[in-house]
C-alpha positions in Angstrom: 66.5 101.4 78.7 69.0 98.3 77.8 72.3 98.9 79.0 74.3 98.5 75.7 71.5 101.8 74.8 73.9 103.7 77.3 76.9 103.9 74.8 75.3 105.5 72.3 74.4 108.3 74.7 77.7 109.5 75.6 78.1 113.2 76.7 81.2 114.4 75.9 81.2 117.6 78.6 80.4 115.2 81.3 83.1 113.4 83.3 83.1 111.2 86.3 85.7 110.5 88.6 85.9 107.4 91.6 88.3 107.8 94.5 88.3 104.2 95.9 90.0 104.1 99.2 89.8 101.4 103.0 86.7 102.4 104.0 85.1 104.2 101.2 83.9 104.8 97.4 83.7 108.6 96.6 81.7 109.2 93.3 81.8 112.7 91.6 80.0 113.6 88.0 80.6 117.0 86.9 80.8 118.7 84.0 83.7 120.3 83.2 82.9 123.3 81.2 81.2 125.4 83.7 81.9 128.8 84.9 85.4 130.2 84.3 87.0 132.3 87.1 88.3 135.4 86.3 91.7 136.1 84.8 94.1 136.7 87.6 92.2 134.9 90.0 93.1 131.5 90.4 93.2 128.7 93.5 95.0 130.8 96.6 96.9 128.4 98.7 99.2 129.5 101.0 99.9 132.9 99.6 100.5 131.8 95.6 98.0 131.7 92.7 97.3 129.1 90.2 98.2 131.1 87.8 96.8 134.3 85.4 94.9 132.1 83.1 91.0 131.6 83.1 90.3 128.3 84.8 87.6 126.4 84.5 85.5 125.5 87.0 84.0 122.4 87.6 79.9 122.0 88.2 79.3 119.1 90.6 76.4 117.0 88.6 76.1 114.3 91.5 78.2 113.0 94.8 77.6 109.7 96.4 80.0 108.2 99.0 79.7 104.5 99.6 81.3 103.7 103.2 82.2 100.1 104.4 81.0 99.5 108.0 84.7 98.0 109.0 87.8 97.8 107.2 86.8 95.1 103.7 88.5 92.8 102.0 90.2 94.4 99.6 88.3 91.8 96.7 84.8 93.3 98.4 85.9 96.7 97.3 86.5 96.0 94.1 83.2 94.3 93.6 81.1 97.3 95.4 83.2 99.3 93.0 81.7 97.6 90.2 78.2 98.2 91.6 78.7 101.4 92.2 79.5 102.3 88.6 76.5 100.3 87.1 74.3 102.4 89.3 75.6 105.6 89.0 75.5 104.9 85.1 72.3 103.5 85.1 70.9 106.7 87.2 73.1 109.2 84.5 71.3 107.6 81.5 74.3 108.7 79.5 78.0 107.7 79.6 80.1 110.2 80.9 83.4 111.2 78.5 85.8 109.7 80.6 85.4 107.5 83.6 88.5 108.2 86.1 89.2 105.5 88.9 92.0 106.2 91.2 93.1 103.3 93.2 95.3 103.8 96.5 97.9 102.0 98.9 95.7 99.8 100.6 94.5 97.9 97.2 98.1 97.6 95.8 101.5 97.6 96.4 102.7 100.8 94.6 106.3 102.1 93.7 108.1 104.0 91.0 110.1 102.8 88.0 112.2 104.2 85.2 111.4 102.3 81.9 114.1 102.4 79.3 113.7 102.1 75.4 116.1 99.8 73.9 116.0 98.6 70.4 116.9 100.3 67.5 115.0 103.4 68.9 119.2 105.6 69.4 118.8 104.9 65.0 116.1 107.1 65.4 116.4 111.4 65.4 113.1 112.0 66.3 109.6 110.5 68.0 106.3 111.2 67.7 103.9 111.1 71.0 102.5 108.1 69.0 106.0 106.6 68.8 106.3 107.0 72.4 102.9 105.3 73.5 103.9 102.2 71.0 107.5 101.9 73.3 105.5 102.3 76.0 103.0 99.7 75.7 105.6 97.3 74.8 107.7 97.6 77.7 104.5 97.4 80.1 104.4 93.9 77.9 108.1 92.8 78.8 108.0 93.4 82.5 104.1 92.6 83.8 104.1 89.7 85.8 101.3 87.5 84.2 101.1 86.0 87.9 99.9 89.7 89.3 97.5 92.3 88.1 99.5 95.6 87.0 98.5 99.3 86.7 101.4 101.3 85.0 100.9 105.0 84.4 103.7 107.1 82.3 104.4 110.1 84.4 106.6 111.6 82.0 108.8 111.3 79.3 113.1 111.2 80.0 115.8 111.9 77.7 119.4 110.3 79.0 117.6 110.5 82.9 116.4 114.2 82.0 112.5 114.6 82.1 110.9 116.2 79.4 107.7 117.9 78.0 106.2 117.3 74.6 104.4 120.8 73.7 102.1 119.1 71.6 100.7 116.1 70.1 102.5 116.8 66.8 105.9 117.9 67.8 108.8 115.5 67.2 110.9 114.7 70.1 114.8 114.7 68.9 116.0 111.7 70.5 119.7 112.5 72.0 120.5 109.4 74.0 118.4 106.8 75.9 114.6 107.2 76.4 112.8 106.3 78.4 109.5 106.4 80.8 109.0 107.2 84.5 105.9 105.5 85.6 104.5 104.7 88.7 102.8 101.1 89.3 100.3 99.4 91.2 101.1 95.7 91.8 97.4 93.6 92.8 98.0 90.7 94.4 95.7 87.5 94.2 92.1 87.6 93.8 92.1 91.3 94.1 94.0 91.0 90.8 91.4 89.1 89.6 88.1 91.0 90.4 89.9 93.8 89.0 90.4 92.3 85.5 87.1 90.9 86.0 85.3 93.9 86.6 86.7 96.1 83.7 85.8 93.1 81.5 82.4 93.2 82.6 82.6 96.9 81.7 84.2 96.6 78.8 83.7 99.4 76.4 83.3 102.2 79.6 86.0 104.9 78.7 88.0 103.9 82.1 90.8 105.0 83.1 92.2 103.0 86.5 95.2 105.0 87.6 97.2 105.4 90.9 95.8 108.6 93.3 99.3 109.7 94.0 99.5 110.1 90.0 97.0 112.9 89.9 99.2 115.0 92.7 101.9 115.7 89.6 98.7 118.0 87.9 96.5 119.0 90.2 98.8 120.3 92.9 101.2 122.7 90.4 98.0 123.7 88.5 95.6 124.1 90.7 98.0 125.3 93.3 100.6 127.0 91.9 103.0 124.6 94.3 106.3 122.4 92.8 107.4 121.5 95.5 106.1 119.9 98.2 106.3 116.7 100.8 102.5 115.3 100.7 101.5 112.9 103.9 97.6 111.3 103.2 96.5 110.2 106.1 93.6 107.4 105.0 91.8 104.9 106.8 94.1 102.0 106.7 97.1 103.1 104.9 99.2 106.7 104.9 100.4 107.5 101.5 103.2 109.1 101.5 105.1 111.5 98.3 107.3 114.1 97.4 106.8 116.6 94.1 109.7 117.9 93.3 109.8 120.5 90.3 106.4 119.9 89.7 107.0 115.9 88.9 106.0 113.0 92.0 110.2 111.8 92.7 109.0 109.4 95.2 105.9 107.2 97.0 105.7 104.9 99.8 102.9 103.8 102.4 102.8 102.2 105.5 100.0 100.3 107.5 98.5 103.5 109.4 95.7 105.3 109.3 92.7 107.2 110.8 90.7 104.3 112.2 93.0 102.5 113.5 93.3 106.0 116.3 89.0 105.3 116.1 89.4 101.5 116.7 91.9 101.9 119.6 89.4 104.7 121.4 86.6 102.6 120.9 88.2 99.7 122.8 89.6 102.3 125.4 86.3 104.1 126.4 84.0 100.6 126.0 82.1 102.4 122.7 81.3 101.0 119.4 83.3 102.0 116.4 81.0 104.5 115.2 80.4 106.5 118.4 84.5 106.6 118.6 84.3 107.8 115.3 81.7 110.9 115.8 83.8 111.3 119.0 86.4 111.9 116.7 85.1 113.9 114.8 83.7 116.1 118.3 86.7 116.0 119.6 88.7 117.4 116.5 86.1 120.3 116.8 85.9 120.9 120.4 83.2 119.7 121.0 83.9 117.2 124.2 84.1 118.1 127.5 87.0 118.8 130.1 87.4 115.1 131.4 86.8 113.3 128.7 89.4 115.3 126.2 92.0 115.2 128.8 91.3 111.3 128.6 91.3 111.1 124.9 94.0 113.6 124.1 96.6 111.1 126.1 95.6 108.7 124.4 95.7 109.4 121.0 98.7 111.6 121.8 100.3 108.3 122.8 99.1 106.3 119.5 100.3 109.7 117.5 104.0 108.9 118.4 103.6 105.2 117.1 102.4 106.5 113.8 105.3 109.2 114.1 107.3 105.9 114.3 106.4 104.4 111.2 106.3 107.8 109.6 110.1 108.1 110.5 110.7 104.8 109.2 108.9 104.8 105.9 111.4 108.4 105.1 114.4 106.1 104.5 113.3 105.5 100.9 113.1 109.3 100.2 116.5 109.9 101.0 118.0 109.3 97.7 115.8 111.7 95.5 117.5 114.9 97.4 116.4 117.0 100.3 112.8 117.0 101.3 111.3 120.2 101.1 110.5 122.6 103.5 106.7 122.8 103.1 104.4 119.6 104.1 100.9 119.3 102.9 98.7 117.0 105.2 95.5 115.8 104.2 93.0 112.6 104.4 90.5 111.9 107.0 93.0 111.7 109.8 94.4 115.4 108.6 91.8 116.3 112.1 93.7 114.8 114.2 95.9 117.5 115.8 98.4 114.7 117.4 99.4 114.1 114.6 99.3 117.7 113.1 101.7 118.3 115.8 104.1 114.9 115.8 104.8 116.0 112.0 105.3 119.8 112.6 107.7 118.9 115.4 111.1 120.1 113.3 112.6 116.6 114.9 112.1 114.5 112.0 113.1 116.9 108.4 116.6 117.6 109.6 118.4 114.1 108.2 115.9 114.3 105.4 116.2 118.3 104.2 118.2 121.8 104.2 115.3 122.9 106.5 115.5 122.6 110.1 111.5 123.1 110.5 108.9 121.8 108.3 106.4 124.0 107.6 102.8 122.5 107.4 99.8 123.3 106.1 96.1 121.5 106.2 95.5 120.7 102.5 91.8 121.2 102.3 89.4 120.6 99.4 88.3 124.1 98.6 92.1 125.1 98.4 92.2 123.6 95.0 89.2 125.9 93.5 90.0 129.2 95.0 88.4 128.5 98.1 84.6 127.2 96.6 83.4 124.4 97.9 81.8 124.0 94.6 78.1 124.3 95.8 79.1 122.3 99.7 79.9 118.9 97.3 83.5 119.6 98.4 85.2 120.3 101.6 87.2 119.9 104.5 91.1 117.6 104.2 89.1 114.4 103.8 87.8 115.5 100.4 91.0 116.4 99.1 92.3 114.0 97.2 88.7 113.4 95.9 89.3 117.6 94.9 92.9 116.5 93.3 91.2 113.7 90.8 88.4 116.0 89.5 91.1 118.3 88.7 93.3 115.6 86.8 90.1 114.6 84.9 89.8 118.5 84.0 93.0 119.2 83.3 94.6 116.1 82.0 96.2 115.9 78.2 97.6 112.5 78.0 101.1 111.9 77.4 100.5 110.2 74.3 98.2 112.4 72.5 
């Protein structure tokens, strides 16, 4: 079959989402109008529901995970990405609905901005959700760096600093002051930039969507937990990710150079063992699974390189401090989410007290299963690691766009 032969077999039910992170490509196709759970009985996560509503729930299609042998060059990933999503394709037969692509910390530099609507928009009494995608779009013309690749996604809509929600895609918004956008962005420097625009040119009419994962927190943890508020730490193979919802919208991000293997690098060159023996080490360690000795040589260890991540942890807080007091509960997730050194250095009460009307944090493993009642949909999903892959495949579900 000739690829262009592939868009004329789109399937609207089917959707596929790509959680590219340091050291790996996690591809999910499912479709999302599977079973429904039943009324009343939606995701249970720490004692609250999802709500009383039906819900569907996803069926896993296909999972492939592509893993890099050692940290890549951040161009590489974008290129295996590209490959990956021929393949996967070319395997389907058929074009998904929508192609989802969430993109984290270690590919781009990624903060939050309020965008503000001047003009003669104040003329105005009302806006459509049209309206609002046309501002929109223009202002992500004014401010993009030509010199740097830019990914900005609309997290809401604010009225004179106040967020709102447009019911529907035909309700006029009244327009009582200044309006404007809060959007998150992902700045791509040099040539990753540049594989980036090259690759969704060479893909050009795939229904992708390339959007920050921290994004896909604001839906999938409210809905599919029932949780508003909450202080999120991803723990990923290079990077920690770092973000606080607040009344169910993301308030703040930051990241800092941290991650799980960088504990599996450090006990590889400590015990004299390649990187992938520390890293099943790991993994029997986190289990309990290694004996007396050698835990007792590895827990000093890693409890030692837990309080440097603690310190950059404590240092990356400083930019939270101006959206308000932290919450009390801590959702901890990502591949190093097994590391119970760090469980421990963040539920330590030392570090929320400048930061929060709490005097204890209280933290909770974010698993993958948590956001679908417990189902591991089939064994595709499980375990912290898959979590945010869990979050994006909610998004995709759930997801009306801002702009209708």
């Amino acid at each position: 079959m000739a690829w262009y032969d592939l868009f004329r077999r789109e399937s609207p039910n089917l959707r596929a989402v790509i959680d590219v992170g340091s050291h790996s490509i996690k591809t999910v196709v499912f479709s999302a109008g599977g079973a429904r759970l039943p009324v009343g009985q939606g995701s249970v996560f720490g004692g609250e529901m999802s709500g009383n509503i039906a819900v569907p729930k996803p069926k896993i299609i296909k999972k492939t995970a592509f893993k890099f042998s050692s940290a890549p060059d951040p161009a590489r990933v974008v290129t295996q990405l590209r490959e990956i999503l021929f393949s996967t394709l070319k395997e389907l037969g058929r074009v998904p609905s929508v192609i989802t692509i969430a993109l984290g910390a270690y590919l781009a530099d990624t903060s939050l901005a309020t965008w503000t609507v001047g003009g003669n928009l104040p003329k105005k009494n009302s806006v459509s959700r049209r309206e609002l995608g046309i501002y929109f779009q223009n202002l992500f013309e004014q401010k993009h760096d030509s010199g740097r690749a830019l990914v900005a996604y609309p997290l809401g809509v604010l009225m004179n600093e106040y967020r709102i929600i447009p019911r529907s895609a035909q309700e006029k918004i009244p327009v009582k002051g200044a309006v404007g956008f809060q959007t998150m962005l992902l700045y791509f420097q040099g040539e990753i930039g540049t594989a980036l625009a090259s690759a969704k040119q060479s893909l050009g009419g795939l229904p992708i969507e390339f959007m920050p994962l921290a994004a896909t927190y604001q839906e999938s943890i409210p809905k599919g937990l029932g949780i508003a508020d909450a202080f999120l730490i991803d723990i990923g193979g290079e990077e920690t990710a770092l973000a606080l919802l607040k009344d169910g919208a993301i308030a703040q991000v930051a990241s800092f150079p941290f991650g799980a293997h960088h504990f599996v690098r450090g006990t590889a060159k400590t015990l004299s063992i390649s990187f992938d023996e520390a890293d099943d080490l790991k993994r029997q360690y986190a289990a309990g699974g290694v004996g007396v000795v050698k835990k007792s040589e590895l827990g000093l260890f890693l409890k030692e390189e837990a309080e440097h991540w603690k310190k950059m942890f404590l240092s990356s807080l400083d930019s939270f401090y101006a959206t308000g007091p932290l919450p009390a509960r801590v959702l901890l997730f990502g591949g190093g989410a097994y590391l119970a050194e760090i469980a421990d250095a963040v539920r330590k009460p030392d570090w929320i007290g400048g930061f929060s009307y709490v005097s204890s944090p209280e933290v909770q493993i974010l698993r993958a299963e948590n956001f679908f009642g417990g189902e591991t949909l089939g064994g595709f999903l499980t375990g912290p690691e898959d979590a945010g892959l869990a979050s994006l495949i909610v998004y995709s579900r759930d997801h009306a766009p801002l702009f209708g």
